[in-house]
C-alpha positions as YAML, in Angstrom:
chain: A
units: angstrom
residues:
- id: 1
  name: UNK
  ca: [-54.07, 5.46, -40.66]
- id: 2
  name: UNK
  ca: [-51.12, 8.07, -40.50]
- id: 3
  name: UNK
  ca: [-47.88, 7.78, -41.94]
- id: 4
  name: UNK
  ca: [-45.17, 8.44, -40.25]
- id: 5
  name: UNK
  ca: [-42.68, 11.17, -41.80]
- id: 6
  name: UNK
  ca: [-38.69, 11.43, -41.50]
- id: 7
  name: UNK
  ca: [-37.56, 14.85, -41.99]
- id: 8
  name: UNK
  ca: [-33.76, 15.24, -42.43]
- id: 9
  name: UNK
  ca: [-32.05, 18.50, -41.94]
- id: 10
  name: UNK
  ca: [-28.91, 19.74, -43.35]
- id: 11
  name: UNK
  ca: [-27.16, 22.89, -42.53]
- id: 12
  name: UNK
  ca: [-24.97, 24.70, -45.54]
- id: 13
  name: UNK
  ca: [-24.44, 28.01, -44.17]
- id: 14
  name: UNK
  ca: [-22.58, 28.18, -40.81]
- id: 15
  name: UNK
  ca: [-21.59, 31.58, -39.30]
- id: 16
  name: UNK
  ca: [-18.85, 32.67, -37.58]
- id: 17
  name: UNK
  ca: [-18.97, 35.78, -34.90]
- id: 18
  name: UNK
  ca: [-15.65, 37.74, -34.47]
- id: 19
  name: UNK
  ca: [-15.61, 39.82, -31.23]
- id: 20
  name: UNK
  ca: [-13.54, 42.50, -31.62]
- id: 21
  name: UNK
  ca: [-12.38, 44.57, -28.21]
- id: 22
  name: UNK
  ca: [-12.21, 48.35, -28.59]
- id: 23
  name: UNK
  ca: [-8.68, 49.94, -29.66]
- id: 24
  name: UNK
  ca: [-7.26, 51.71, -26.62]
- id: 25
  name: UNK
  ca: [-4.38, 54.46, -26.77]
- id: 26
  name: UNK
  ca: [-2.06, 55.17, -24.21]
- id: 27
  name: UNK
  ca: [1.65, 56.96, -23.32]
- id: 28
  name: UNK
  ca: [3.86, 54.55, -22.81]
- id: 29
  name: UNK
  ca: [6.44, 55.16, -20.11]
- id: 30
  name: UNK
  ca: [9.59, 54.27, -22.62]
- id: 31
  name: UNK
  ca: [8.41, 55.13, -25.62]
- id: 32
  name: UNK
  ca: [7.12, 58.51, -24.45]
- id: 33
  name: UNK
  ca: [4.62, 58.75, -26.85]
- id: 34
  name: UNK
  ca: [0.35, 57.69, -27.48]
- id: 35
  name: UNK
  ca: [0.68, 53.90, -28.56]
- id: 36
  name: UNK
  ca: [-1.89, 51.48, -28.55]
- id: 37
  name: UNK
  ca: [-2.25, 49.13, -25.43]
- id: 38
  name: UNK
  ca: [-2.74, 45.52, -26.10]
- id: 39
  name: UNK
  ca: [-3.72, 42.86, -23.21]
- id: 40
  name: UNK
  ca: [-0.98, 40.07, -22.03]
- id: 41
  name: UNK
  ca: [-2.95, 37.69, -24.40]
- id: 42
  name: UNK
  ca: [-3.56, 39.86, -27.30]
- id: 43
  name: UNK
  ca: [0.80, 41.20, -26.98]
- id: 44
  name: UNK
  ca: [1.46, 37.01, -26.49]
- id: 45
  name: UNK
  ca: [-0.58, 36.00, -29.81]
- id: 46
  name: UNK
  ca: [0.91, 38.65, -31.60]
- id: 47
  name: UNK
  ca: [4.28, 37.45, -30.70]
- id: 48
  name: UNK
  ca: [3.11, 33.78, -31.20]
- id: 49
  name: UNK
  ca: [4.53, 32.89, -27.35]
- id: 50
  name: UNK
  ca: [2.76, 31.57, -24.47]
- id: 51
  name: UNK
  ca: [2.36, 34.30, -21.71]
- id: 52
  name: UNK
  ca: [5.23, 32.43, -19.52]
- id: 53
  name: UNK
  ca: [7.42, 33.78, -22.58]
- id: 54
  name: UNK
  ca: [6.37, 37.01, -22.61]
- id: 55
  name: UNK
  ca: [6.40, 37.39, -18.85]
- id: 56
  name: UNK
  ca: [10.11, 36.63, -19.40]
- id: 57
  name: UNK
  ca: [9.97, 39.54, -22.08]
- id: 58
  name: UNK
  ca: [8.43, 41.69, -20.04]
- id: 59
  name: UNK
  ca: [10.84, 41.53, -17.45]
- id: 60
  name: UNK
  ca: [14.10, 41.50, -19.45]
- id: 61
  name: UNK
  ca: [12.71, 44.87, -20.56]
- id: 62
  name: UNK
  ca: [12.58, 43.90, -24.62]
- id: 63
  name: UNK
  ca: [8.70, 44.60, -24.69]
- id: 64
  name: UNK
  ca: [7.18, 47.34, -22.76]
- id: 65
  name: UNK
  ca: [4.75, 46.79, -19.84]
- id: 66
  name: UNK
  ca: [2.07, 49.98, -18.63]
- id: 67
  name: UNK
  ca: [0.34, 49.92, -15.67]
- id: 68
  name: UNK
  ca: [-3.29, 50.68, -15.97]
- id: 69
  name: UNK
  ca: [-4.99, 52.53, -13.26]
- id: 70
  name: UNK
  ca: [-7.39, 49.86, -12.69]
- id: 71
  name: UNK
  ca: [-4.42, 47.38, -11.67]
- id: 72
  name: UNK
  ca: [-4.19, 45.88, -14.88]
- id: 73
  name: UNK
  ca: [-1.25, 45.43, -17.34]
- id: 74
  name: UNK
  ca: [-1.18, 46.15, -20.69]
- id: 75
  name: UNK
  ca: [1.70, 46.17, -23.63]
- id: 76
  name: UNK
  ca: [3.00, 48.55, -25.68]
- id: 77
  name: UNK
  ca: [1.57, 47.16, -29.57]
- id: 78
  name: UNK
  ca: [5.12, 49.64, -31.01]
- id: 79
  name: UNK
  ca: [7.55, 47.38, -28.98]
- id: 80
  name: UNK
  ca: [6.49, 44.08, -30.14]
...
């Protein structure tokens, strides 16, 4: 006759996987220098706003907005 087994399992390592995007430099318009280009959600974490918030930031003219060629929008990291 066979016996029947339990076999418990019980994880103690867990791993977490960061993704990180690649850094990319552009001239901003106002600043008139190379300055790294952050996306809406990147610019509205580092703030610590929701992106209604910095929409409203972007358009008073307090943070700086550049137009990518590819239709995009992307924020100036130096005027956060």
């Amino acid at each position: 006759m066979k016996k029947k087994r339990r076999i418990r399992v019980i994880v103690t390592r867990r791993r977490t996987l960061r993704i990180q995007f690649p850094v990319i430099r552009v001239r901003c318009p106002v600043c008139e220098r190379e300055v790294v280009a952050l996306t809406t959600s990147e610019a509205a974490a580092a703030l610590g706003v929701e992106a209604l918030a910095l929409g409203e930031l972007l358009a008073a003219g307090t943070v700086h907005a550049i137009h990518m060629v590819s239709g995009s929008l992307r924020v100036c990291r130096d005027s956060l």
